[in-house]
C-alpha positions as CSV (number, residue, x, y, z in Angstrom):
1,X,101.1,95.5,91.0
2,X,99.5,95.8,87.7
3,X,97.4,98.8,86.6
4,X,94.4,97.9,86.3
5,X,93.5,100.5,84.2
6,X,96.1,99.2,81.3
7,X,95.5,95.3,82.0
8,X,91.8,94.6,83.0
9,X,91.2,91.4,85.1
10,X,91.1,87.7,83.8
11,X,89.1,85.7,83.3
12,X,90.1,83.8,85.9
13,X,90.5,86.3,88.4
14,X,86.4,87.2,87.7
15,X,85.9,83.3,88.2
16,X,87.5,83.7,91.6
17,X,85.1,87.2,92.4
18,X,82.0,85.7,91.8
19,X,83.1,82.4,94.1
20,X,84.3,85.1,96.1
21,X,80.7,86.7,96.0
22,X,78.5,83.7,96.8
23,X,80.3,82.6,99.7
24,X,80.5,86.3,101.2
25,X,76.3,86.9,100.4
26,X,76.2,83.6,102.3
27,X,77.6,85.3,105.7
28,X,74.3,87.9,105.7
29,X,72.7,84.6,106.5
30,X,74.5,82.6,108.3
31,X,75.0,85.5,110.8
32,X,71.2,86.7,110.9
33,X,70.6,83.3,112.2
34,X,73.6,83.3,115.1
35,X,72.3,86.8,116.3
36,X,69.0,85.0,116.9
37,X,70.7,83.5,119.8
38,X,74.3,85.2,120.4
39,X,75.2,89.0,120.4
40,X,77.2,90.4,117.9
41,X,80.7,89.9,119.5
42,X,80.4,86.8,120.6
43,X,79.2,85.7,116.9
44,X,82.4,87.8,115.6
45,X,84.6,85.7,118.0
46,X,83.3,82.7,117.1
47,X,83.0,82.9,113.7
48,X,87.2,84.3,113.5
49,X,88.0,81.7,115.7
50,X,86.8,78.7,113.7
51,X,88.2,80.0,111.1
52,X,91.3,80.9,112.7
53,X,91.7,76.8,113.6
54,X,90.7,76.0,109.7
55,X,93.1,78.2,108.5
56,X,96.0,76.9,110.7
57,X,95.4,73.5,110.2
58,X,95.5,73.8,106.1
59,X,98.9,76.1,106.5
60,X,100.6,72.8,108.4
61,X,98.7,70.2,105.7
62,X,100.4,72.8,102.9
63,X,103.9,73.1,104.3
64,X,103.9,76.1,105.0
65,X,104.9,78.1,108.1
66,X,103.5,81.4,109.7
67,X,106.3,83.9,110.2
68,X,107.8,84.0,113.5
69,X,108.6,87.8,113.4
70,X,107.2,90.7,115.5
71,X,107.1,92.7,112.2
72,X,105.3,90.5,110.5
73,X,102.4,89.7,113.6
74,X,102.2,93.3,113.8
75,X,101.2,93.5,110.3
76,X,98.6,90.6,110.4
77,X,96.7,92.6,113.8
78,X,96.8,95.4,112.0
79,X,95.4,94.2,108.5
80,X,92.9,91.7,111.2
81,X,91.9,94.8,112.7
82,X,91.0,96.7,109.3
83,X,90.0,93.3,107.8
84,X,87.7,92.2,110.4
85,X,87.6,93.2,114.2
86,X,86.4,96.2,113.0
87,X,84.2,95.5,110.1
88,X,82.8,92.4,111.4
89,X,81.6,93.9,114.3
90,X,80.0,97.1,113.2
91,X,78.0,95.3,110.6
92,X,76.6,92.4,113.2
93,X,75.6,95.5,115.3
94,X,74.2,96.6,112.6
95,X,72.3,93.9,111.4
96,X,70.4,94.0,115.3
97,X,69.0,97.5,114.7
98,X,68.4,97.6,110.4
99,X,67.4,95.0,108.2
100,X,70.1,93.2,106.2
101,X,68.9,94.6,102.9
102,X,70.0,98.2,104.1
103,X,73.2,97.0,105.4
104,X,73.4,95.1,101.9
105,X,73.3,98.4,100.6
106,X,75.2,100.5,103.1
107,X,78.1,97.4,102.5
108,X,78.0,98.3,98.5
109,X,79.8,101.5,98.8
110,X,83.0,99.9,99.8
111,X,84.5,100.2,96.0
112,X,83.5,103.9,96.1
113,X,85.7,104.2,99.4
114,X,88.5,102.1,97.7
115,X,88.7,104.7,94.7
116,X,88.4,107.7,96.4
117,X,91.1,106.2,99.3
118,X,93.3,104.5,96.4
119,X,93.8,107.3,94.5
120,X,95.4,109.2,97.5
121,X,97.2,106.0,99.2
122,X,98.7,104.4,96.5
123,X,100.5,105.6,93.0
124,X,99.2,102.4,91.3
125,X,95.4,102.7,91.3
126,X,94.4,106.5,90.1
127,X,90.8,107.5,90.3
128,X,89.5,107.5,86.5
129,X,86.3,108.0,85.1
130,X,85.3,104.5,84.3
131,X,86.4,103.5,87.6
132,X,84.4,106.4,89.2
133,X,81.5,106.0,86.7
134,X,81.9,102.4,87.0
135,X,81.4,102.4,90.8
136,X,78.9,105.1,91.0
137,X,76.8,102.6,88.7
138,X,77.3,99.6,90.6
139,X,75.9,101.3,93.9
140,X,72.7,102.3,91.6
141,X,72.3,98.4,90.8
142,X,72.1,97.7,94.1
143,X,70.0,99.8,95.2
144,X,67.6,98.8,92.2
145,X,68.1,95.1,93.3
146,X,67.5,94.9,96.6
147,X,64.9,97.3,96.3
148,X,65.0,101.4,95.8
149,X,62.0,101.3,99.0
150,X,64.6,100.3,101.3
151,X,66.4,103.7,101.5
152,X,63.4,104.7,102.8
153,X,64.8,103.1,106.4
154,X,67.6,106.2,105.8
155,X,67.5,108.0,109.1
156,X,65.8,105.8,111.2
157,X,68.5,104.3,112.7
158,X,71.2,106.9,111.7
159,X,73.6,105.4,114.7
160,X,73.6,101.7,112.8
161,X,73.9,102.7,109.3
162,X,76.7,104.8,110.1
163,X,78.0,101.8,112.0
164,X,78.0,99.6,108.6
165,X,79.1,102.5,106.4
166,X,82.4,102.5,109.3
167,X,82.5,98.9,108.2
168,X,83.2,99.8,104.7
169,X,85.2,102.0,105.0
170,X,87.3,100.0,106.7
171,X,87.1,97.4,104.3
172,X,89.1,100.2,102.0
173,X,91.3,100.5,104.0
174,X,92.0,97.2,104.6
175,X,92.2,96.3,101.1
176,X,94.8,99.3,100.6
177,X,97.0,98.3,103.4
178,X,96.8,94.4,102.4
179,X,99.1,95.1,99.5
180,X,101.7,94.8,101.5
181,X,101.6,91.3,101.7
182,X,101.6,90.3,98.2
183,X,104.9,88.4,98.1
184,X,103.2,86.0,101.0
185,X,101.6,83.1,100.5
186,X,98.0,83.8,100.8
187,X,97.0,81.1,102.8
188,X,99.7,81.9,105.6
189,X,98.5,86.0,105.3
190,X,94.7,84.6,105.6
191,X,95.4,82.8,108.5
192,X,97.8,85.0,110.1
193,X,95.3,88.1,109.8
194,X,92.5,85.5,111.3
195,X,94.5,84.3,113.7
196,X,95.3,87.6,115.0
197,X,91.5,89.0,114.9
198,X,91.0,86.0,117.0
199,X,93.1,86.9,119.7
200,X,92.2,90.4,119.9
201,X,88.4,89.2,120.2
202,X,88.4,87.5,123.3
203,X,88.7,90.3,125.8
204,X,86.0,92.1,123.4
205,X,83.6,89.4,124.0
206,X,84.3,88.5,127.3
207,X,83.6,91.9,128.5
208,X,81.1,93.6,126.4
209,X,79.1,90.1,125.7
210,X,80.2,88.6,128.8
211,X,80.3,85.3,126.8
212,X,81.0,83.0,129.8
213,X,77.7,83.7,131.4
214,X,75.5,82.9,127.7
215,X,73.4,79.5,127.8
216,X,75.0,76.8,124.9
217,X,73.5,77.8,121.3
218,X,71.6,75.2,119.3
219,X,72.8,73.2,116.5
220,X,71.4,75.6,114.1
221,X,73.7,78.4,116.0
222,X,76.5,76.1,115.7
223,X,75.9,74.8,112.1
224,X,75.7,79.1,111.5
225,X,79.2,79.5,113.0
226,X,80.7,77.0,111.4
227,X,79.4,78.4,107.7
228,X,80.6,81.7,108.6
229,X,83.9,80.6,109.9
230,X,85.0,77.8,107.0
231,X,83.0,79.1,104.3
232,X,82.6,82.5,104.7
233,X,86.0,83.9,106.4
234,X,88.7,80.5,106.0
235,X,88.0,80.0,102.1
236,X,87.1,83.6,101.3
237,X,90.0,85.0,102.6
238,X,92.5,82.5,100.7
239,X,90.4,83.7,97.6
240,X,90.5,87.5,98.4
241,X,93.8,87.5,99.2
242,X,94.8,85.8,95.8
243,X,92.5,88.1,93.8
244,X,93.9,91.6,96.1
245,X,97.8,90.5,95.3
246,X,96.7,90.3,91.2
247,X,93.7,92.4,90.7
248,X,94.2,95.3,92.8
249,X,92.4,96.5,96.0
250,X,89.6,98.4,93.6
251,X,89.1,95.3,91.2
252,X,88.5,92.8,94.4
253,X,86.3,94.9,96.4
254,X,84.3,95.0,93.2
255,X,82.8,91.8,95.2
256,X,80.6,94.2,97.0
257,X,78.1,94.5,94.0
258,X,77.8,90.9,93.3
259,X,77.0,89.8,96.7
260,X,73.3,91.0,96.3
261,X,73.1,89.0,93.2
262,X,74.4,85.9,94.7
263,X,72.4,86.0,97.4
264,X,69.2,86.1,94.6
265,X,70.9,83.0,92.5
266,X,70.9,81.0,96.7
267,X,67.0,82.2,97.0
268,X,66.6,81.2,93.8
269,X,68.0,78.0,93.4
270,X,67.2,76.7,97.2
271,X,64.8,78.2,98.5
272,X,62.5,78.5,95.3
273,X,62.1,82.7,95.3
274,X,60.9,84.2,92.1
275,X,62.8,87.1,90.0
276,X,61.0,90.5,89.7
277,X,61.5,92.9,86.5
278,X,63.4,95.0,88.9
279,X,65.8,92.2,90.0
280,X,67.3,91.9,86.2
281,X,67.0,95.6,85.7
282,X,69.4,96.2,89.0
283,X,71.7,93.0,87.6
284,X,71.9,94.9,84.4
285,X,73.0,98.2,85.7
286,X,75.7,96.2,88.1
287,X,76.8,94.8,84.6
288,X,77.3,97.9,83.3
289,X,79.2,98.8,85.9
290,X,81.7,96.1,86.1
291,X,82.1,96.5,82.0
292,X,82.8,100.3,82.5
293,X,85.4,99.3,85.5
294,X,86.9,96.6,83.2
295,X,87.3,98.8,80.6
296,X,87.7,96.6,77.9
297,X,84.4,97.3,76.1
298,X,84.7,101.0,76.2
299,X,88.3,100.9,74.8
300,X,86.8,98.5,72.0
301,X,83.4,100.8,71.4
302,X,86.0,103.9,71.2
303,X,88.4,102.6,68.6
304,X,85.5,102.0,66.5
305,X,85.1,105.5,65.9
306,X,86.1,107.6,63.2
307,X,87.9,110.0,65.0
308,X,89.8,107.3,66.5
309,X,90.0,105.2,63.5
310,X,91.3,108.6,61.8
311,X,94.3,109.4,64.1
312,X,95.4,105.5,64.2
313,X,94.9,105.5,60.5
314,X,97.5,108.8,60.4
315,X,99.5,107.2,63.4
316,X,100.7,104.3,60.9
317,X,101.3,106.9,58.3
318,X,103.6,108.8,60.4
């Protein structure tokens, strides 16, 4: 894998984040309107489970074929469990005892994790001070976005913000460990890791949610699922797992930060919300934070100066 450090990400691969961004802001939504009717489990199982047939079904359409080896279904429970058993279902908790802005929050320190994890897991991905600086600024943006008078819900529910700050967490983790799969196709490692989480759901849900005994949900509930599963799981994973095998586990996680402001382009653009002085203060700082990640800029502003310009000047000489 690349250092991201030497070779920031392309354009391409920052297409692919902010797709990646809109369609993960959209599962804050589509699951705050399943928990309305379903608990939390049942809504992770359901929403791994569509996705786990979507996935499947465009891994035959492609041609490809999901390995047959004990090794390799190890892997995919394990990167399922990191990826989403775990996540998935301490952030729907969450979401039933804090308000999704918090856990918007709470979710935005996964890129702080991923360095701080990184830097001791891996030899490729060293902590650095743009990275650190980088991250430490994105988590500020949010905050400012979403709105600084929402910390003041810190403590009241200690239990479930811990639960969500588990989540990310394990999100590092699981972004870490998924560079094992990097030769793979990433459609077969999306739906492998699904397929897996899937399975390891449905004793979850039978016996905490006791799902069997739960009236049928509405077509709202249903149309919820379904976003979650196809849009927010089945497409995002074959995106994430694209962008984790050539941008790193730091540089896709950066996701985390653009979520809030994709969620403000949706209000925005459907359902007619207006932009506060604070909402383009908060986008601003995010920016700064993903320039000071990329590193490009800084590299750019530095050579500018005359120390710099002095010892390339005597560089050349030599």
């Amino acid at each position: 894998m690349r250092d991201a450090d030497k070779e920031p990400m392309k354009l391409w691969e920052w297409v692919l984040l902010i797709i990646l961004s809109v369609l993960w802001g959209g599962a804050f939504f589509f699951s705050k309107v399943a928990l309305g009717e379903l608990p939390p489990f049942t809504v992770v199982w359901g929403r791994v489970t569509i996705a786990a047939i979507a996935l499947n079904l465009i891994v035959r359409l492609t041609g490809e074929r999901l390995p047959s080896t004990s090794r390799a279904w190890l892997a995919f429970l394990f990167m399922g469990l990191l990826n989403n058993l775990i996540p998935f279902s301490l952030i729907f908790w969450g979401q039933t005892q804090i308000p999704s802005s918090l856990a918007s929050i709470l979710n935005a320190t996964t890129p702080l994790w991923t360095v701080l994890l990184a830097h001791f897991l891996t030899s490729d991905e060293r902590l650095t001070l743009n990275r650190l600086g980088g991250v430490l600024l994105g988590v500020v943006g949010v905050v400012v976005t979403i709105g600084p008078e929402t910390l003041l819900g810190l403590g009241l529910n200690a239990l479930a913000q811990l639960a969500v700050i588990g989540a990310a967490v394990s999100y590092a983790f699981a972004g870490i460990y998924g560079k094992r799969f990097k030769g793979n196709p990433p459609i077969v490692t999306a739906a492998g890791q699904v397929t897996g989480t899937a399975v390891m759901m449905i004793p979850v849900a039978l016996l905490v949610d006791r799902s069997w005994t739960l009236p049928l949900p509405s077509l709202t509930t249903w149309g919820a699922l379904l976003g979650l599963g196809v849009l927010s799981t089945a497409l995002a994973y074959i995106i994430y797992f694209r962008l984790l095998a050539s941008a790193g586990a730091t540089n896709v996680l950066l996701v985390t930060f653009l979520i809030p402001v994709s969620a403000l382009f949706l209000g925005i653009t459907i359902l007619g919300e207006q932009l506060d002085p604070r909402h383009f203060l908060g986008m601003a700082v995010i920016g700064l934070g993903l320039v000071a990640m990329d590193g490009r800029a800084l590299r750019a502003v530095g050579s500018l100066l005359p120390g710099r310009r002095f010892a390339a000047a005597a560089t050349r000489r030599g």
